[in-house]
N, C-alpha and C positions, 0 to 999 in steps of 0.2 A: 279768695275769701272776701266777702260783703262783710261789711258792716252799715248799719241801719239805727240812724238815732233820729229822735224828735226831740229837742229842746228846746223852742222857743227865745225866749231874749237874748241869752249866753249860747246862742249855736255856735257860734263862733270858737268859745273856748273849750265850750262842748267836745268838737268834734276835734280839735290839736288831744285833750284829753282823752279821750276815744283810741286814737292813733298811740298813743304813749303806753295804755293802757292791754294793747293789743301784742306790742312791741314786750311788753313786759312778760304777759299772760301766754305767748305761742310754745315756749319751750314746752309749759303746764298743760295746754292743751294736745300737743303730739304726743308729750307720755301718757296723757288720759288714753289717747286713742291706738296708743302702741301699747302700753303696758296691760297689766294682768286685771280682769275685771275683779269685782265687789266681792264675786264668791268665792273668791280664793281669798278673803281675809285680808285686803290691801289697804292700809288704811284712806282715807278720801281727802282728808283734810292738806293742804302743804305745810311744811315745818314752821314758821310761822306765823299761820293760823291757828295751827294747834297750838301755840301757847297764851290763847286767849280765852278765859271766858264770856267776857261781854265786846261785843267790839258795832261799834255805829261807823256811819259816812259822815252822817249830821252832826252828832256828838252824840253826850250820853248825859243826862240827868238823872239825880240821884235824889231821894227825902232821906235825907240822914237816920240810922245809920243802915249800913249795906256791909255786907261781912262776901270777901270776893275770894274766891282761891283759884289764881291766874293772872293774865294778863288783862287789863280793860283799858281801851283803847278807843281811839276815833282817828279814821283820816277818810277825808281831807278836813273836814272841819275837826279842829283841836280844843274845841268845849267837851270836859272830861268831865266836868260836875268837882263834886269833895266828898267828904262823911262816909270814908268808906274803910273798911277794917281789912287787910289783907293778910291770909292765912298765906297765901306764896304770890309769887309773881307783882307786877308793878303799874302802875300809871304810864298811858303812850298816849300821850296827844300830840297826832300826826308825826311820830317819829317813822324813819325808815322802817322801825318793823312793822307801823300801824297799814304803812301804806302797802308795801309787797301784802300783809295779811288778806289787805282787801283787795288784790289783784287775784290770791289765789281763792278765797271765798266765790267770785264769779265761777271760777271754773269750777271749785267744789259743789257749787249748786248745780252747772251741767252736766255734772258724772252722778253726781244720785239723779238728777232727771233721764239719762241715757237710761236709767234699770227700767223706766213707764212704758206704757200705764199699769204694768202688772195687772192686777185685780180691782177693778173699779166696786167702790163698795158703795155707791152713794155722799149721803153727809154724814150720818150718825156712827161715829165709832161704837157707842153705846150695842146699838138695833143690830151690826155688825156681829159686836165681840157673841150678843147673846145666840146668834143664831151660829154660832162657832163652837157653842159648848161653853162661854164663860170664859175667854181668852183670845189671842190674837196669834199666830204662829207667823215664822219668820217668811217675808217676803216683802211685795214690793205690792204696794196699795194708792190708788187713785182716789183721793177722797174730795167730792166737792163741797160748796158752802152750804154754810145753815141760816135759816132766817132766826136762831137762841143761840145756839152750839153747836161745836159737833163734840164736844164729850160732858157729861153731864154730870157721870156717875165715877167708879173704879174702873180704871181699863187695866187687864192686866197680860203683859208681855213675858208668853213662855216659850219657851228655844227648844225645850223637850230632850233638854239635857246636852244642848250644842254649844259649847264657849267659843264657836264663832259662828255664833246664829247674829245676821244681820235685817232690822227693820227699817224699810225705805216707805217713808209715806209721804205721797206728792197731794199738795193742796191746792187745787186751780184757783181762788180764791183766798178767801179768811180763814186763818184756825183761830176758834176760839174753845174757850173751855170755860167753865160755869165755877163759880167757888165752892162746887161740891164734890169738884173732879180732882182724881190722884192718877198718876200712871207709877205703875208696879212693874219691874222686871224680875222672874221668875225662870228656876230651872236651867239654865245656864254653863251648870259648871264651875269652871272657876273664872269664866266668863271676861277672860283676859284680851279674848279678840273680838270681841258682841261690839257691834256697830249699829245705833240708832239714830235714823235722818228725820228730820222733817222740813221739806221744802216746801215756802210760803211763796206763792204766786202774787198776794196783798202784803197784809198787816197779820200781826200773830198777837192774840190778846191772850194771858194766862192769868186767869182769876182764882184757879185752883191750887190748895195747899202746897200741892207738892208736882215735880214736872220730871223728865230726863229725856237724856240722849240732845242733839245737836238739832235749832230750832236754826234756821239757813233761811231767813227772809228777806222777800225783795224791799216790803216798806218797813213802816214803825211795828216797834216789840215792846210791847208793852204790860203790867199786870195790873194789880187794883189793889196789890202790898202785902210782903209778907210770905211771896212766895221761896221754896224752896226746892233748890238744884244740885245736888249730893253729886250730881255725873252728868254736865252736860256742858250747852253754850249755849248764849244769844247771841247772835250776828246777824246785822242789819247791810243791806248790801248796799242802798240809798240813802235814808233815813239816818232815824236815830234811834238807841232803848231808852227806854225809863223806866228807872228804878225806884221802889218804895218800901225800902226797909226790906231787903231781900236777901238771898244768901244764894250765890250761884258761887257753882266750884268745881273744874276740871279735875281734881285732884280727893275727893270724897268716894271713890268707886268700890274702894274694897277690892282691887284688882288691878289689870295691869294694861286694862282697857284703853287707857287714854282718854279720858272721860267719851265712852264707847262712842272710840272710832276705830276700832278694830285694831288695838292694836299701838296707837300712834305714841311717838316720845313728843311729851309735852314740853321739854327742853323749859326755855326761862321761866315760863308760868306753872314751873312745878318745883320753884325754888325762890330765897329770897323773901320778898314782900317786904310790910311794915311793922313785923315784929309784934302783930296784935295792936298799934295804935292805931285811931284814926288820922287820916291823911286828909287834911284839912283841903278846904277852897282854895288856894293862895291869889294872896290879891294880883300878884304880878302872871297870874297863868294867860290871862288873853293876850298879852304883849310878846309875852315864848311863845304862846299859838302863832303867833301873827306873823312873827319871824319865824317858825318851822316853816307855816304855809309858804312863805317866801322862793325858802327854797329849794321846797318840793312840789313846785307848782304845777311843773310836768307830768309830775303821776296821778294827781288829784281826778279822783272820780269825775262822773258826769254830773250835770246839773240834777238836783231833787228831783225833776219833773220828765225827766228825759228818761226811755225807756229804750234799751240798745236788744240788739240780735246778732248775733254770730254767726250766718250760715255756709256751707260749706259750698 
């Protein structure tokens, strides 16, 4: 097995990182390539990851307030922001769970990339859905970038009555979406094992009202405020999210989804939280950062700028 990184200044720690990182991730990766694929309802995410709704490298920024139901988290960097209201789950900057989360988030991203390029649709979800009949049916989608968006309008996800109908959509570039864009899941069932991916090759920009399913980014996840996630997740693989007054929640689904991922136990971040207070900035969090990072130095991602490969 190659590993293949570019990082500049910090190659150095880069690459001890890399190796630690590999060391952690191999068990993750053999069951990816032993175990049972997507269509048998498995779910993708590892245990936890799945109890995360927001989770960065960089950190995560917040404009007060942010109403979260799950885990939100950052590692290697343990800048977590504040003002944020928790229906369940809890603050992790750079704790053990933050860091393995993001070990297995890598590999979460190469088991929905293994289902491509399925159906190469272009950029336009939109021009897509309409020549589809007014919906999107379950599979595995190749979508590239847009020089606006690539969704504009209503997209809406019907299973045609499958509660384990799974949508994989891979993004070579940008997702972006326009603040007039909604995504709808439809027909389903009781929609307890529905799995929806979205793998970002850049940045994922969400400007629209309302989003779902699991947004797997390599850069920055970002929206423009306000938006809303009943059933899903942000995670950043490099980067960091930012948040503005948003409401993201693994635990919103009306089912038994796992905030659709087929299936998955959400375990800590589907329990707990702040009791409905906000959970302030505290002035002492950069110092507990500073000592987490300490002494988890070992597993700490790559540098921001550094782009790795795994090949076989």
């Amino acid at each position: 097995m190659k590993v293949s990184a570019k990082v500049g200044q910090l190659k150095e720690i880069a690459l001890n990182t890399m190796k630690s990182k590999l060391t952690l991730g191999l068990p993750l990766l053999v069951a990816l390539a032993c175990g049972p694929s997507l269509a048998v309802a498995a779910p993708v995410l590892g245990s936890d990851l799945a109890t995360f709704a927001v989770l960065g490298a960089a950190g995560v920024t917040n404009v007060p307030v942010s109403t979260i139901g799950g885990n939100l988290g950052s590692a290697p960097n343990a800048s977590v922001g504040g003002g944020y209201v928790f229906s369940s789950g809890s603050l992790q900057a750079n704790t053990a769970l933050a860091q393995n989360a993001q070990v297995q988030l890598d590999a979460a991203i190469l088991a929905v990339n293994a289902n491509g390029p399925g159906t190469s649709i272009g950029s336009s979800l939109d021009l897509y859905q309409a020549a589809q009949g007014g919906s999107i049916a379950p599979g595995t989608y190749t979508v590239s970038s847009d020089s606006v968006a690539n969704l504009i309008g209503n997209l809406f996800l019907d299973g045609g009555g499958d509660s384990t109908a799974v949508w994989n959509f891979l993004f070579t570039s940008d997702l972006v979406t326009s603040t007039t864009s909604n995504v709808f899941v439809q027909d389903v069932g009781s929609g307890n094992n529905v799995g929806i991916y979205w793998t970002v090759a850049s940045a994922a920009t969400l400007n629209g009202p309302t989003f779902v399913g699991n947004v797997l980014a390599h850069d920055l996840i970002s929206s423009d405020g306000n938006l809303t996630m009943t059933c899903g997740r942000l995670l950043s693989a490099t980067t960091q999210v930012t948040l503005i007054q948003d409401s993201i929640s693994i635990t919103g689904c009306g089912n038994t989804s796992g905030g659709y991922d087929q299936g998955v136990d959400v375990g800590s971040g589907g329990t707990g939280g702040s009791g409905g207070n906000v959970v302030p900035e505290p002035a002492t969090l950069a110092l507990v950062g500073l000592g987490l990072a300490g002494l988890g130095f070992g597993r700490r991602k790559a540098s921001l700028r550094s782009t790795r490969r795994v090949e076989e």
